[in-house]
C-alpha positions as CSV (number, residue, x, y, z in Angstrom):
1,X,0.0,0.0,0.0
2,X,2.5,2.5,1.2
3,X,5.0,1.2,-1.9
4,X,1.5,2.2,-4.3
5,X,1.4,5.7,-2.7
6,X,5.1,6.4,-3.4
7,X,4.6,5.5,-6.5
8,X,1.5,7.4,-7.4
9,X,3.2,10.7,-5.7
10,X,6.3,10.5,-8.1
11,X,4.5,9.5,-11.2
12,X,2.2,12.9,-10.3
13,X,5.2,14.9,-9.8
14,X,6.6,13.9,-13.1
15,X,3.2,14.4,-15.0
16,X,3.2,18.6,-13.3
17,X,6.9,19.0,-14.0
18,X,5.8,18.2,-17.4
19,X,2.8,18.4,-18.6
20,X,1.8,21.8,-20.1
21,X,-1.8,20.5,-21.0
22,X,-3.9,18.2,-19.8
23,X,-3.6,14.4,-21.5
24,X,-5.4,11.6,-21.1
25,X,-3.5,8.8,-18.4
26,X,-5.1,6.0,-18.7
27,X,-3.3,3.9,-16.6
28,X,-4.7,6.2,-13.4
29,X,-8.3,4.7,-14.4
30,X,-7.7,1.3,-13.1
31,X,-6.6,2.7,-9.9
32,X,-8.3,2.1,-6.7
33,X,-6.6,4.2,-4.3
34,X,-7.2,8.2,-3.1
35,X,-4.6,10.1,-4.0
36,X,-3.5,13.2,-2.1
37,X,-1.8,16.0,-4.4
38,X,-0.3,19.1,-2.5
39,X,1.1,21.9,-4.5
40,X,2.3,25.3,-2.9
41,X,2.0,29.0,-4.4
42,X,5.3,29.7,-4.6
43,X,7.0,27.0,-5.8
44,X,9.0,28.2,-8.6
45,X,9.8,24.5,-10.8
46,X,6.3,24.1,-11.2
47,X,3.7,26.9,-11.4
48,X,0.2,26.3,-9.1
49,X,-1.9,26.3,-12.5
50,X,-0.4,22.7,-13.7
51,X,-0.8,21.4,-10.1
52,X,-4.8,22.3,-10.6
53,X,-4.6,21.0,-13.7
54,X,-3.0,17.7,-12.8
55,X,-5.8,17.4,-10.1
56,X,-8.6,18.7,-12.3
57,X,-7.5,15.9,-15.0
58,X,-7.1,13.0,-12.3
59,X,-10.8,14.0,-11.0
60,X,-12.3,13.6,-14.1
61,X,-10.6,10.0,-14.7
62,X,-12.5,9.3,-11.8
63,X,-9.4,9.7,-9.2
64,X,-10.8,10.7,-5.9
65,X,-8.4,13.4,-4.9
66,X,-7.6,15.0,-1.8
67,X,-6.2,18.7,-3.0
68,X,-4.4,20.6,-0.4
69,X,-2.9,23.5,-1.7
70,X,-0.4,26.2,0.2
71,X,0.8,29.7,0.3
72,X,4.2,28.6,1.0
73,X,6.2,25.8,0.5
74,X,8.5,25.8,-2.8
75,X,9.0,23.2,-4.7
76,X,9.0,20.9,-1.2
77,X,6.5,20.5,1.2
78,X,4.8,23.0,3.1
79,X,5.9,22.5,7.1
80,X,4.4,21.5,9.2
81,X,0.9,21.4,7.5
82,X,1.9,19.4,4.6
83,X,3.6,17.0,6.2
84,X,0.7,16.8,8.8
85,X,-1.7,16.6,5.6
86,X,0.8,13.1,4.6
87,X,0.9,11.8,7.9
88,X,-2.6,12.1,8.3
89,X,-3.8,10.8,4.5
90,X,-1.6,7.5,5.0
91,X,-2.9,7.0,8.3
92,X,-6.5,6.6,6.9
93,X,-4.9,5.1,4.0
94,X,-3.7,2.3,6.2
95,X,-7.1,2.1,8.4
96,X,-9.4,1.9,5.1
97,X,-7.2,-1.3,4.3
């Protein structure tokens, strides 16, 4: 479970350091797990409008997606609410399986 979520948050990263528009990904369809996406304001790698995007797109491929997004935080996680966000998603994660 936890290996899946690693997984899903780098292949997201990779999509929104990349993806200018949005593009069909099939291979999120078959997935059955929520997926939590965090993106912060200033983070100057990747602008806030492909983070929305990345959501938007995996929303309407049926992801169910927890968006928490930040004023602060670069291209890292915002602290300590972002992490708290994590620690708290995998912990329901973990108690939903």
């Amino acid at each position: 479970m936890v290996d899946d979520f690693v997984q899903m948050v780098w292949f997201c990263d990779g999509i929104a350091g990349k993806v200018e528009s949005t593009v069909p990904l099939p291979c999120i369809t078959s997935s059955p797990h929520n997926m939590l996406l965090e993106h912060a304001e200033d983070d100057e790698v990747v602008p806030m409008r492909q983070g929305i995007r990345l959501r938007d797109t995996l929303e309407e491929l049926g992801a169910n997606v927890e968006w928490r997004g930040y004023g602060d935080g670069g291209h890292w996680v915002n602290e300590p609410a972002g992490i708290d966000a994590m620690v708290k998603f995998i912990e329901l994660q973990s108690d939903n399986n």
